[in-house]
C-alpha positions as protocol buffer text, in pm:
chain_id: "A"
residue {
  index: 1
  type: UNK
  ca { x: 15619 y: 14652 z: 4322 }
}
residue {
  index: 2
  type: UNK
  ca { x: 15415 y: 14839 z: 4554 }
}
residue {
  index: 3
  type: UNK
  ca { x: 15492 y: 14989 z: 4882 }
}
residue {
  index: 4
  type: UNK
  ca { x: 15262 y: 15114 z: 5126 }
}
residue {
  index: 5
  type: UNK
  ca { x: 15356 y: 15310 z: 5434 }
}
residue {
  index: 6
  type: UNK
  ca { x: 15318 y: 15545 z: 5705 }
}
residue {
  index: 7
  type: UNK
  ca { x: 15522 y: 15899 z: 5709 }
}
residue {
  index: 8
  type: UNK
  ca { x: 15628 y: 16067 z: 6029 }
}
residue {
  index: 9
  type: UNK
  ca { x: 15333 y: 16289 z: 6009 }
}
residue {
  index: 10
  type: UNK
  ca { x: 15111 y: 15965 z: 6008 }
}
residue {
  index: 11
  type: UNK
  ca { x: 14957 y: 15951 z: 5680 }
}
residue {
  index: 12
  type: UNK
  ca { x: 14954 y: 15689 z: 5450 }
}
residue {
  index: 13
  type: UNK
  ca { x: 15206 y: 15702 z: 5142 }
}
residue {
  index: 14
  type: UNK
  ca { x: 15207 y: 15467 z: 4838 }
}
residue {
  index: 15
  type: UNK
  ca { x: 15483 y: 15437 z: 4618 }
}
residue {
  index: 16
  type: UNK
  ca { x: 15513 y: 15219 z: 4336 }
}
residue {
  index: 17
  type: UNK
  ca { x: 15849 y: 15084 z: 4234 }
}
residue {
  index: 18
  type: UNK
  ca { x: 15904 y: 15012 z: 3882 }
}
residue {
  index: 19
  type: UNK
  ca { x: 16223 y: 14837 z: 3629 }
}
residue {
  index: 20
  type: UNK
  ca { x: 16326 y: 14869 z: 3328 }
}
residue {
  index: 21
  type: UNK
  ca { x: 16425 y: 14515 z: 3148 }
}
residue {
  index: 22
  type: UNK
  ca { x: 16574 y: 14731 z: 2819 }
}
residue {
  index: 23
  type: UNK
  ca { x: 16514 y: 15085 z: 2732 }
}
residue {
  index: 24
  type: UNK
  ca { x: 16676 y: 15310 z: 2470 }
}
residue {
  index: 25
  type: UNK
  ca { x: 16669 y: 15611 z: 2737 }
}
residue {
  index: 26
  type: UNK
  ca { x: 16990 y: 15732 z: 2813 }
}
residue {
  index: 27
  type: UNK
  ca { x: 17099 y: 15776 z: 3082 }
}
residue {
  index: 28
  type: UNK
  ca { x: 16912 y: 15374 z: 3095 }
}
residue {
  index: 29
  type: UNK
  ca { x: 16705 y: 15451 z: 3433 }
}
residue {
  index: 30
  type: UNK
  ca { x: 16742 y: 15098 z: 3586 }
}
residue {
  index: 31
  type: UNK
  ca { x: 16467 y: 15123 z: 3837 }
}
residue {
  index: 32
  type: UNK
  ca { x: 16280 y: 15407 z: 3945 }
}
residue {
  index: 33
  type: UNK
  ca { x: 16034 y: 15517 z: 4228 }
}
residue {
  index: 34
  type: UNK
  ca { x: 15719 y: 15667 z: 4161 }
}
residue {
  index: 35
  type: UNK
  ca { x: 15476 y: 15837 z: 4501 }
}
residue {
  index: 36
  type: UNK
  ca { x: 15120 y: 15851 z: 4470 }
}
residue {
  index: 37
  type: UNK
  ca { x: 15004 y: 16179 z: 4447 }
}
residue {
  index: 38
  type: UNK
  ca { x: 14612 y: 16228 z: 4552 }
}
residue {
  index: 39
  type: UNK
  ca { x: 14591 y: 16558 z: 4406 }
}
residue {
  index: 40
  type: UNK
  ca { x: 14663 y: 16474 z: 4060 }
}
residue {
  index: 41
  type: UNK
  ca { x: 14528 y: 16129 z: 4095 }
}
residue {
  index: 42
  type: UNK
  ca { x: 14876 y: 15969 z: 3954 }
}
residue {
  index: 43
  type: UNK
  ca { x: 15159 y: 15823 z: 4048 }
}
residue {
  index: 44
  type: UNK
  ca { x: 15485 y: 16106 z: 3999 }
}
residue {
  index: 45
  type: UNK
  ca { x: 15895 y: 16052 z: 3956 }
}
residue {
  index: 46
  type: UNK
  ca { x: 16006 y: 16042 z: 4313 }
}
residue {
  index: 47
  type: UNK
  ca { x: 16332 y: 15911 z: 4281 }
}
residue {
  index: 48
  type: UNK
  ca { x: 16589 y: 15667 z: 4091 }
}
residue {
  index: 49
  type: UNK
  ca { x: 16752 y: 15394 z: 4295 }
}
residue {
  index: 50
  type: UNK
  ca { x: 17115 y: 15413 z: 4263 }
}
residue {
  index: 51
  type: UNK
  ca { x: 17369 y: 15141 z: 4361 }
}
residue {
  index: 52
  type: UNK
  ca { x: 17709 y: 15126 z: 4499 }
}
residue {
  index: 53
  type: UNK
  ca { x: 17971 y: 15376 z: 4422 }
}
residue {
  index: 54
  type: UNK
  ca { x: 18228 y: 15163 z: 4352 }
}
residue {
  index: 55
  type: UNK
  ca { x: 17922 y: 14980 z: 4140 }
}
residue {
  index: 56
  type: UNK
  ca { x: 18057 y: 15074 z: 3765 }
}
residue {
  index: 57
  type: UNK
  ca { x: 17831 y: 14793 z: 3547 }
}
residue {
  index: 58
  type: UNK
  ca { x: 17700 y: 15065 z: 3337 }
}
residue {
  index: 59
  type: UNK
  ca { x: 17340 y: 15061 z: 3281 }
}
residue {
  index: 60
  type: UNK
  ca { x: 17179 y: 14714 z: 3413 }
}
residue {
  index: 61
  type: UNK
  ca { x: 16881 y: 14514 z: 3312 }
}
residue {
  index: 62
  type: UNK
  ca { x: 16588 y: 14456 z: 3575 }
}
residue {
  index: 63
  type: UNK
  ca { x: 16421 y: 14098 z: 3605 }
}
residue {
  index: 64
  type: UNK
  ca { x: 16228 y: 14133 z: 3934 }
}
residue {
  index: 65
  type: UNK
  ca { x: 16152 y: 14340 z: 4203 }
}
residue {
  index: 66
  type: UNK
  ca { x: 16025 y: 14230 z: 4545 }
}
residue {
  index: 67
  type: UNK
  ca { x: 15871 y: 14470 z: 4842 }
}
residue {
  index: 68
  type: UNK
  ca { x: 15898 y: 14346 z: 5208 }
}
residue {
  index: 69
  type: UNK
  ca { x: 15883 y: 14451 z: 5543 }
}
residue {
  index: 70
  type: UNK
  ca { x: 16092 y: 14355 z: 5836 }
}
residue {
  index: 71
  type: UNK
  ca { x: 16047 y: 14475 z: 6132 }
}
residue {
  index: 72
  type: UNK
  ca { x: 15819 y: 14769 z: 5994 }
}
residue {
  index: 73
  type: UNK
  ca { x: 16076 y: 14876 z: 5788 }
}
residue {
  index: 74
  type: UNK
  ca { x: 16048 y: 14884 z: 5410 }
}
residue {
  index: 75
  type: UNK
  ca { x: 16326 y: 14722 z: 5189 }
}
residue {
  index: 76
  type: UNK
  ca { x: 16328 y: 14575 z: 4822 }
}
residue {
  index: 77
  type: UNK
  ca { x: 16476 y: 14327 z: 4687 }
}
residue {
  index: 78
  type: UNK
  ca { x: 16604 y: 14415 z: 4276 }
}
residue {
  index: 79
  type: UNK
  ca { x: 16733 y: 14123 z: 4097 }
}
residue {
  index: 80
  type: UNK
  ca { x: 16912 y: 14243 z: 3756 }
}
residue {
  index: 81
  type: UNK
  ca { x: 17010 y: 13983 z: 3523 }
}
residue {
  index: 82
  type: UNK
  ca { x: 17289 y: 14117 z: 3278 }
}
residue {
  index: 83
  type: UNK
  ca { x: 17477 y: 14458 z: 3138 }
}
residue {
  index: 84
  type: UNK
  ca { x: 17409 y: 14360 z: 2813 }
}
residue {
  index: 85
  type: UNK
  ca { x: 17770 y: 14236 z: 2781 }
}
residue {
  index: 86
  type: UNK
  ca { x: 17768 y: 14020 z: 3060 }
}
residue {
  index: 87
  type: UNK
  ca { x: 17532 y: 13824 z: 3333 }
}
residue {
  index: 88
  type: UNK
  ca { x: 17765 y: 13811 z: 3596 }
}
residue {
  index: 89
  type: UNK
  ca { x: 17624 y: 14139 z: 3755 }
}
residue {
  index: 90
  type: UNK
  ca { x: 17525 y: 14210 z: 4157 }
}
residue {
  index: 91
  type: UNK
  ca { x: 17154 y: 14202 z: 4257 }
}
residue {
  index: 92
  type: UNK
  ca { x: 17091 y: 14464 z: 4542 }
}
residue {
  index: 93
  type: UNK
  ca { x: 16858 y: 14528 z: 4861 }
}
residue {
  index: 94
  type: UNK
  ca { x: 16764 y: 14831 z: 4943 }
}
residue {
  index: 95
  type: UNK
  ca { x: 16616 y: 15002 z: 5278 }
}
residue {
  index: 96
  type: UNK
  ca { x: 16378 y: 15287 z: 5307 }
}
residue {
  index: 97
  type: UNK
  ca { x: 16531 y: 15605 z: 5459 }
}
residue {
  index: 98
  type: UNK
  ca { x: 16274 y: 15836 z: 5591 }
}
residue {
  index: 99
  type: UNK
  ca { x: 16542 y: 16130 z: 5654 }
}
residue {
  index: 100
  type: UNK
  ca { x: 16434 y: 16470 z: 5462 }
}
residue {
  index: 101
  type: UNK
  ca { x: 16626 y: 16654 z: 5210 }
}
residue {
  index: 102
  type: UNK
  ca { x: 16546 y: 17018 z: 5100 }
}
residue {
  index: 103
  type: UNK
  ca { x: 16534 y: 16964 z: 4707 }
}
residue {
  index: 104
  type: UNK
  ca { x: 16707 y: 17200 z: 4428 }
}
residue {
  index: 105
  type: UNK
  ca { x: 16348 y: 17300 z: 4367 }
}
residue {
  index: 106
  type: UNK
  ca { x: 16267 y: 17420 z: 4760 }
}
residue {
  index: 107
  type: UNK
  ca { x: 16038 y: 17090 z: 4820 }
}
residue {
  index: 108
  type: UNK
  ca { x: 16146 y: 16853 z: 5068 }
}
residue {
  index: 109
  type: UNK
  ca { x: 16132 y: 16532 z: 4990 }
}
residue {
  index: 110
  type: UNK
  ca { x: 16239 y: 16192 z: 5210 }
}
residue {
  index: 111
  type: UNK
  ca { x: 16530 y: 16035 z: 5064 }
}
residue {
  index: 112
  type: UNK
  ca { x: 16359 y: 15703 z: 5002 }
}
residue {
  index: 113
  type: UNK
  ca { x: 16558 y: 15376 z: 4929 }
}
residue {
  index: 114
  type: UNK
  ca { x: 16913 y: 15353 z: 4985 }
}
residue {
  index: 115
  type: UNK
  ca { x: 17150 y: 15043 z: 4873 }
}
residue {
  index: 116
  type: UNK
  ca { x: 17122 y: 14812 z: 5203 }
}
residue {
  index: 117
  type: UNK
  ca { x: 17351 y: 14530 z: 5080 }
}
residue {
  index: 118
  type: UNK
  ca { x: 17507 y: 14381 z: 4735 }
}
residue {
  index: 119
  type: UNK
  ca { x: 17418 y: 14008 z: 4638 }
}
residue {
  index: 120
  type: UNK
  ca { x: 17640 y: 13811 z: 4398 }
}
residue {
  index: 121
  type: UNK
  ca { x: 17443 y: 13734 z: 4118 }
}
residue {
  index: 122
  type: UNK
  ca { x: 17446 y: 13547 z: 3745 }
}
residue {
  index: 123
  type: UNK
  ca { x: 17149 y: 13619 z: 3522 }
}
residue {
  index: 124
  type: UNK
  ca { x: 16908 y: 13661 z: 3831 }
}
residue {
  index: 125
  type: UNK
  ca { x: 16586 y: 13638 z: 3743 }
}
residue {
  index: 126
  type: UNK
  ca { x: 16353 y: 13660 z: 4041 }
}
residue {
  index: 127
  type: UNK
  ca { x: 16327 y: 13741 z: 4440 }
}
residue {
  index: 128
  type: UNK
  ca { x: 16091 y: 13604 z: 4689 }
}
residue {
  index: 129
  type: UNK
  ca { x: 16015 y: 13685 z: 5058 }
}
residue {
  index: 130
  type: UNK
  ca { x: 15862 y: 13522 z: 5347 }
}
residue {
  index: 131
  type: UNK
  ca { x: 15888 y: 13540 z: 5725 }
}
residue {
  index: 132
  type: UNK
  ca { x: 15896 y: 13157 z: 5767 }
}
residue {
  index: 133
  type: UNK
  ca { x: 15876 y: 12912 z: 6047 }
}
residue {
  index: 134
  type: UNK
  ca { x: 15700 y: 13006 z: 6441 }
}
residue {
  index: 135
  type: UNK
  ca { x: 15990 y: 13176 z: 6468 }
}
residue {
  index: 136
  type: UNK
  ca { x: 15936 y: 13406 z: 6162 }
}
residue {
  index: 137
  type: UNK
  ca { x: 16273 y: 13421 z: 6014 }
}
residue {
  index: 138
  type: UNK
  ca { x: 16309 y: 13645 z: 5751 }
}
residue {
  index: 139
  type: UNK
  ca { x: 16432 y: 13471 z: 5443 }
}
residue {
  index: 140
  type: UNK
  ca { x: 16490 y: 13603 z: 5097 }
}
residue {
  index: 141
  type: UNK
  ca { x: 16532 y: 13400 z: 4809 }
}
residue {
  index: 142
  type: UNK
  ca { x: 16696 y: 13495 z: 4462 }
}
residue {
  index: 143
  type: UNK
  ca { x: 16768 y: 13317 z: 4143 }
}
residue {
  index: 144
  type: UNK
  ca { x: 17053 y: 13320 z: 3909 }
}
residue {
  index: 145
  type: UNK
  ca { x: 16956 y: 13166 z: 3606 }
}
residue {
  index: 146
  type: UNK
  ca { x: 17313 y: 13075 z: 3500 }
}
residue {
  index: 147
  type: UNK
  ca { x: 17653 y: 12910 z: 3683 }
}
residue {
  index: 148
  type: UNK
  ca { x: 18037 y: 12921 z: 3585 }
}
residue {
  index: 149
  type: UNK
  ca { x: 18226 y: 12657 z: 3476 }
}
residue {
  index: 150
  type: UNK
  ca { x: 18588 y: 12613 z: 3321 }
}
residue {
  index: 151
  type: UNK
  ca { x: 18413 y: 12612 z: 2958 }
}
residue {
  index: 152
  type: UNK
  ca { x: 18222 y: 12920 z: 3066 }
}
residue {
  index: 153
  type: UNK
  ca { x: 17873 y: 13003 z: 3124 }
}
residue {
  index: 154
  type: UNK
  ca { x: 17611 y: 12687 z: 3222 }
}
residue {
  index: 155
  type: UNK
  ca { x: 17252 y: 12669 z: 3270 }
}
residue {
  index: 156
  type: UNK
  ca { x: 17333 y: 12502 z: 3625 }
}
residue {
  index: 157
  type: UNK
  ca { x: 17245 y: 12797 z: 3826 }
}
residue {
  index: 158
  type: UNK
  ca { x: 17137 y: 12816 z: 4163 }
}
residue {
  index: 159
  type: UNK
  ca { x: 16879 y: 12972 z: 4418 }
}
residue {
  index: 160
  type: UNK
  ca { x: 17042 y: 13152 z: 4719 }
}
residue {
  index: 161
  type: UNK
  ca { x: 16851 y: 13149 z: 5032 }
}
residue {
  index: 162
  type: UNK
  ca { x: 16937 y: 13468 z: 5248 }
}
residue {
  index: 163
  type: UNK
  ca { x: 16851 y: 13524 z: 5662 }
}
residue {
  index: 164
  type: UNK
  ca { x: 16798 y: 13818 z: 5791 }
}
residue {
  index: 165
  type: UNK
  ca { x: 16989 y: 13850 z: 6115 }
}
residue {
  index: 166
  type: UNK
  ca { x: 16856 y: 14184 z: 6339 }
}
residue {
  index: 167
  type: UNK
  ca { x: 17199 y: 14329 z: 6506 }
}
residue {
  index: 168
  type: UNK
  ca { x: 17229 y: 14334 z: 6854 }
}
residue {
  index: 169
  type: UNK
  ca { x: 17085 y: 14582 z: 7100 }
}
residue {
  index: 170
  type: UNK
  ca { x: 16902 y: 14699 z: 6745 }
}
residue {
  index: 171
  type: UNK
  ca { x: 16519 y: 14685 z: 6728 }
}
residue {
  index: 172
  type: UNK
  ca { x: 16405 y: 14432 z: 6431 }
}
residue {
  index: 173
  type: UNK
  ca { x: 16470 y: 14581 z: 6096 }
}
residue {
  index: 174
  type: UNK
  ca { x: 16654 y: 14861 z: 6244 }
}
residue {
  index: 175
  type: UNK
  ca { x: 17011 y: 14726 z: 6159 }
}
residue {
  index: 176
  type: UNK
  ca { x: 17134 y: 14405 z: 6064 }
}
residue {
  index: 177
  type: UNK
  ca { x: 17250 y: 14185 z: 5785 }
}
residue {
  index: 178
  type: UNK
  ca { x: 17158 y: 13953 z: 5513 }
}
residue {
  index: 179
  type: UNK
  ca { x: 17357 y: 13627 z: 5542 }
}
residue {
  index: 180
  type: UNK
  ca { x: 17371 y: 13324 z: 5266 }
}
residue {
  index: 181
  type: UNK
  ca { x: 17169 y: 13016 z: 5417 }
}
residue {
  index: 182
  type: UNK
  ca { x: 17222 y: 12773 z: 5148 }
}
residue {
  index: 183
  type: UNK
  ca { x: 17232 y: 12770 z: 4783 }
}
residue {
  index: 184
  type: UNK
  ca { x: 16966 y: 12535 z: 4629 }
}
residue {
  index: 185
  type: UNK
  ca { x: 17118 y: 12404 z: 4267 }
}
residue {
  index: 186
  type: UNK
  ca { x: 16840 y: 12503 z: 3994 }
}
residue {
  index: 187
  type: UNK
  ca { x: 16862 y: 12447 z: 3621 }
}
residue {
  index: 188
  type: UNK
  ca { x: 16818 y: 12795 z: 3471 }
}
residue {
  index: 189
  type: UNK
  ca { x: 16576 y: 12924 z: 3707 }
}
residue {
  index: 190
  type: UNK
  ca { x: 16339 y: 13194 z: 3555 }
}
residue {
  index: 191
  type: UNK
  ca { x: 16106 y: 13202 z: 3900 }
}
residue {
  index: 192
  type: UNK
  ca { x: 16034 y: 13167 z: 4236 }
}
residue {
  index: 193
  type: UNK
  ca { x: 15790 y: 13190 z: 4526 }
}
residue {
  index: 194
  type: UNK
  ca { x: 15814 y: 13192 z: 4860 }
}
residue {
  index: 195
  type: UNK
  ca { x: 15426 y: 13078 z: 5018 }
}
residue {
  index: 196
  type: UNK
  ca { x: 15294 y: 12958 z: 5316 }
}
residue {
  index: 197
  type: UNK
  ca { x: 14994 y: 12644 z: 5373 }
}
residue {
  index: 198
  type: UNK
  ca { x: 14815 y: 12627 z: 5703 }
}
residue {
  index: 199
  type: UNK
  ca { x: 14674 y: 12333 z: 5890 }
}
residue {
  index: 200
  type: UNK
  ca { x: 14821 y: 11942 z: 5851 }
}
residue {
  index: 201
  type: UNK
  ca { x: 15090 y: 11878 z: 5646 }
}
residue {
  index: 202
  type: UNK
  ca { x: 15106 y: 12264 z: 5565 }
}
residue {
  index: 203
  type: UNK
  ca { x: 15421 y: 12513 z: 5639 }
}
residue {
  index: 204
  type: UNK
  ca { x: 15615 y: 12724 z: 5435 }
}
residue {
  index: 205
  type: UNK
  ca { x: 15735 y: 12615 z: 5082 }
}
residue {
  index: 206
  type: UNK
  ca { x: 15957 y: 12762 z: 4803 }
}
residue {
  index: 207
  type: UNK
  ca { x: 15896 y: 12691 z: 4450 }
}
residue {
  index: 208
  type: UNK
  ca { x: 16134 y: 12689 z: 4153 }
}
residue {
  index: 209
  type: UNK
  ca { x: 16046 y: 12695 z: 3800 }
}
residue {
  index: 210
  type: UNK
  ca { x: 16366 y: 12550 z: 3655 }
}
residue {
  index: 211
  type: UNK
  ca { x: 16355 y: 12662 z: 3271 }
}
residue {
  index: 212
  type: UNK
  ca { x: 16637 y: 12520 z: 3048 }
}
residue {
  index: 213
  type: UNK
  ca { x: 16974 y: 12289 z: 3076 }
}
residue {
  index: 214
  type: UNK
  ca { x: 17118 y: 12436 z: 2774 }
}
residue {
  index: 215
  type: UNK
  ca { x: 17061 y: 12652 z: 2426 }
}
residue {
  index: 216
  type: UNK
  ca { x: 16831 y: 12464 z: 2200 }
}
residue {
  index: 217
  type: UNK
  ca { x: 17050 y: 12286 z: 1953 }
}
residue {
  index: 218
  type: UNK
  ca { x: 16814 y: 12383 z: 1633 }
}
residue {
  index: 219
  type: UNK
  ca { x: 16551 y: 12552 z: 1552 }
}
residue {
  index: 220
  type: UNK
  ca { x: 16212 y: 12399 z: 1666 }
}
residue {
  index: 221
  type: UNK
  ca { x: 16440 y: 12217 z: 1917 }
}
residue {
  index: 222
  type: UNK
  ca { x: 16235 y: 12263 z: 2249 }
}
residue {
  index: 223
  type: UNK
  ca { x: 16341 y: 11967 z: 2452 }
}
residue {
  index: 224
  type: UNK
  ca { x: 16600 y: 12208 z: 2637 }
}
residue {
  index: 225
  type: UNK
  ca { x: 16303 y: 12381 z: 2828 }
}
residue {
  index: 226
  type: UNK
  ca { x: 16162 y: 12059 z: 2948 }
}
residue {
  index: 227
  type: UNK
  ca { x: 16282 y: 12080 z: 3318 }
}
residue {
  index: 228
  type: UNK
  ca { x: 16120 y: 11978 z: 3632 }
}
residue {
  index: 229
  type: UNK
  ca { x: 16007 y: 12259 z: 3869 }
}
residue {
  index: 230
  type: UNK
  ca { x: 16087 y: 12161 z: 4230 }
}
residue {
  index: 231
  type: UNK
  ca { x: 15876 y: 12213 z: 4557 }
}
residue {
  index: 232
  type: UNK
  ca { x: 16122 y: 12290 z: 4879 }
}
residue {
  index: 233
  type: UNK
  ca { x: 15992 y: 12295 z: 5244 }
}
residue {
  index: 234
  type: UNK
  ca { x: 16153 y: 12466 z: 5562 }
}
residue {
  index: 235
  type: UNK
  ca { x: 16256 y: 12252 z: 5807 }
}
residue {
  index: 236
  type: UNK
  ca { x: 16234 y: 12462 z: 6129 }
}
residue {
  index: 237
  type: UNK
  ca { x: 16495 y: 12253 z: 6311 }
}
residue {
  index: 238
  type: UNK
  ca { x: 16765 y: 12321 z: 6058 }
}
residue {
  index: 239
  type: UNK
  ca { x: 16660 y: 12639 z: 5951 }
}
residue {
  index: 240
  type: UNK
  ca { x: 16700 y: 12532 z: 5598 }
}
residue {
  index: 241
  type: UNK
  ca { x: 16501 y: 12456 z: 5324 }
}
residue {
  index: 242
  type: UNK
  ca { x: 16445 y: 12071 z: 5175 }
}
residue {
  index: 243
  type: UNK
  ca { x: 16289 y: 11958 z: 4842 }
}
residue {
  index: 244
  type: UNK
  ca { x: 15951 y: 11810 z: 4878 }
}
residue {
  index: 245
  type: UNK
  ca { x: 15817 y: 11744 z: 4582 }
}
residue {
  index: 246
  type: UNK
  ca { x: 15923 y: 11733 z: 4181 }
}
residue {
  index: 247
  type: UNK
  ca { x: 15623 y: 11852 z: 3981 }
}
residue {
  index: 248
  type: UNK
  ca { x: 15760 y: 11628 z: 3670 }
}
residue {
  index: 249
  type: UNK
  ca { x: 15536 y: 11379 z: 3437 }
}
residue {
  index: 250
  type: UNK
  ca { x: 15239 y: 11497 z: 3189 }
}
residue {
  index: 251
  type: UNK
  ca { x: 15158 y: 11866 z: 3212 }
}
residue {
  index: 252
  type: UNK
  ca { x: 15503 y: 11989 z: 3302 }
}
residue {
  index: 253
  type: UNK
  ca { x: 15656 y: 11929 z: 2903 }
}
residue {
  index: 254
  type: UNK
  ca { x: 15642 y: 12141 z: 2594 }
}
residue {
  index: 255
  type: UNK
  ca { x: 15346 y: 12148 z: 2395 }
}
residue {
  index: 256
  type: UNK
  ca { x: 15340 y: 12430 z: 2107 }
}
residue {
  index: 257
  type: UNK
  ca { x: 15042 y: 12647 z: 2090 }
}
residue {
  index: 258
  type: UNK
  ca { x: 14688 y: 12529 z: 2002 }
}
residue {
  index: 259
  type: UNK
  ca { x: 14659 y: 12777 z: 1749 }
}
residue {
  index: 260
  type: UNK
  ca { x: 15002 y: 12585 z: 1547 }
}
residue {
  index: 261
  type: UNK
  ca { x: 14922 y: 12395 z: 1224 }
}
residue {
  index: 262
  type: UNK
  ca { x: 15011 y: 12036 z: 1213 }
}
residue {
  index: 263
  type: UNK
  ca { x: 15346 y: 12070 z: 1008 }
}
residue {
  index: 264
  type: UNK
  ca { x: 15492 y: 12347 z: 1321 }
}
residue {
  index: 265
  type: UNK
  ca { x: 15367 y: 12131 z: 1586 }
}
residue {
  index: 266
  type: UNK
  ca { x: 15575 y: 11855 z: 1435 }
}
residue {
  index: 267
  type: UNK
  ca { x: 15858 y: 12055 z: 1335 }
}
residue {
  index: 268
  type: UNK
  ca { x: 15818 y: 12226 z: 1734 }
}
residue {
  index: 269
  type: UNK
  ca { x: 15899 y: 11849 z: 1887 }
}
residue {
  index: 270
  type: UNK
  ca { x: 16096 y: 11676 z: 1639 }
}
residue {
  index: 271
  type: UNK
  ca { x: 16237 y: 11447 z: 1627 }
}
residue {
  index: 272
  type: UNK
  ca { x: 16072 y: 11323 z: 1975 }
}
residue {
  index: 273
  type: UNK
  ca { x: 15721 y: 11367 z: 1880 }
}
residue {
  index: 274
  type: UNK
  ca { x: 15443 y: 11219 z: 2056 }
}
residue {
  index: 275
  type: UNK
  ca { x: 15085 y: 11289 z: 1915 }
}
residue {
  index: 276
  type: UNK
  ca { x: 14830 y: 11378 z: 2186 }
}
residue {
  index: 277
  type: UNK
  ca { x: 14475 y: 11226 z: 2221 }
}
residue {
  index: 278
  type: UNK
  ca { x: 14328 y: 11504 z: 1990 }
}
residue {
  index: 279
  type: UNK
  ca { x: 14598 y: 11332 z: 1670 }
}
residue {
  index: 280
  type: UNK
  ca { x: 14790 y: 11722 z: 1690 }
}
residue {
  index: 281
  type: UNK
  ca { x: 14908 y: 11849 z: 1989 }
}
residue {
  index: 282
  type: UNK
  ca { x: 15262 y: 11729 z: 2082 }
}
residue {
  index: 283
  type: UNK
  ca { x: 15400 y: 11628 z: 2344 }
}
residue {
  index: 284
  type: UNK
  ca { x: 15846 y: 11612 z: 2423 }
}
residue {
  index: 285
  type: UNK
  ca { x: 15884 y: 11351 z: 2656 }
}
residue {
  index: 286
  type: UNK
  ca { x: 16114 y: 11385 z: 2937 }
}
């Protein structure tokens, strides 16, 4: 993710914020900040982002990271999805802090982002953020790809909608928290976008790629990832979001690759094969 902004001395600083999903590094360096440097032409190490003290999930794998701006202050948005042992791990958003520190080195540096707030997560897999309505509300969406249940684990996550509300007597982005909106029920989310349409009929919309109810059952056995993505608009009034539209029907259902032979396009589909107008491609019908 990239982050432009302004320094106290007014010039223009761009920092690009990077994740690791798995690395062999140790210590793992979850996510890390890197500043342009014009001298050199390349972006440098600027800093790691840390989390919580009382945060002790070991090393933690990064899914997404999302830059925004409220109020003219930077923050980001870090979904992680698992420790490696388990996927019930926090996602985190973070707030730029411009305050200077003299370095070991004798450089001073800004202290850049700082944990803002902890989100309870399961196998997150992305963040999305929009200012939505007239009003501009700022709302923050994240997926978690999985959900509990007595048996354990399920593929019936959910996406949680977050508001931003400004403290009082604060200006906008100064101070204030992120508060749970509503939880949208997804079926193994693995995306989201947050995007706005102008003119009739338009507004602000949310989209969820819903991935998989379950773990294949065999090998070949693709009908698991055949799930409708969903379309959600924001209802001003209520200051929630409400589906729209199911993108479900021809074009949202596995098909293997073209470049497949005709005995692992059969074996991709079976035993629900459908052949396509060209005698080889096939379809799994919902």
């Amino acid at each position: 993710a990239h982050v432009g902004l302004v320094d106290r001395s007014g010039h223009q600083r761009h920092y690009l914020v990077v994740g690791a999903s798995y690395t062999s590094a140790d210590p793992s360096p979850q996510a890390e900040v890197l500043r342009w440097n014009p001298a050199a032409e390349e972006f440098e190490a600027h800093h790691v982002l840390r989390r919580m003290p009382d945060d002790t999930d070991g090393a933690l794998h990064v899914s997404d990271i999302e830059a925004f701006s409220i109020g003219g202050g930077p923050f980001l948005a870090v979904a992680f999805h698992s420790s490696g042992a388990t996927e019930d791990v926090p996602s985190y958003i973070y707030r730029w802090n411009s305050s200077e520190v003299r370095q070991a080195d004798g450089y001073t540096r800004v202290v850049g982002f700082v944990p803002f707030e902890v989100l309870p997560t399961s196998g997150a897999t992305s963040a999305t953020f929009l200012l939505c309505g007239p009003e501009r509300t700022p709302i923050l969406a994240i997926s978690s790809s999985l959900g509990r249940a007595i048996s354990g684990a399920t593929h019936k996550g959910s996406v949680s909608v977050y508001r931003f509300s400004p403290s009082s007597g604060t200006p906008s982005g100064t101070s204030g928290t992120f508060t749970l909106a509503q939880s949208i029920p997804a079926i193994g989310a693995s995306g989201l976008d947050l995007f706005t349409i102008l003119g009739k009929g338009g507004g602000d919309f949310l989209v969820i790629a819903n991935r998989q109810d379950q773990v294949p059952v065999s090998l070949g056995d693709y009908s698991a990832y055949d799930q409708v993505p969903e379309i959600h608009k924001w209802d001003t009034g209520a200051g929630l979001f409400t589906l729209h539209q199911r993108l479900s029907g021809p074009g949202f259902e596995s098909v293997p690759d073209s470049a497949a032979g005709l005995d692992a396009s059969q074996a991709f589909c079976s035993p629900n094969c459908i052949p396509g107008d060209d005698g080889v491609t096939m379809s799994v019908p919902f």
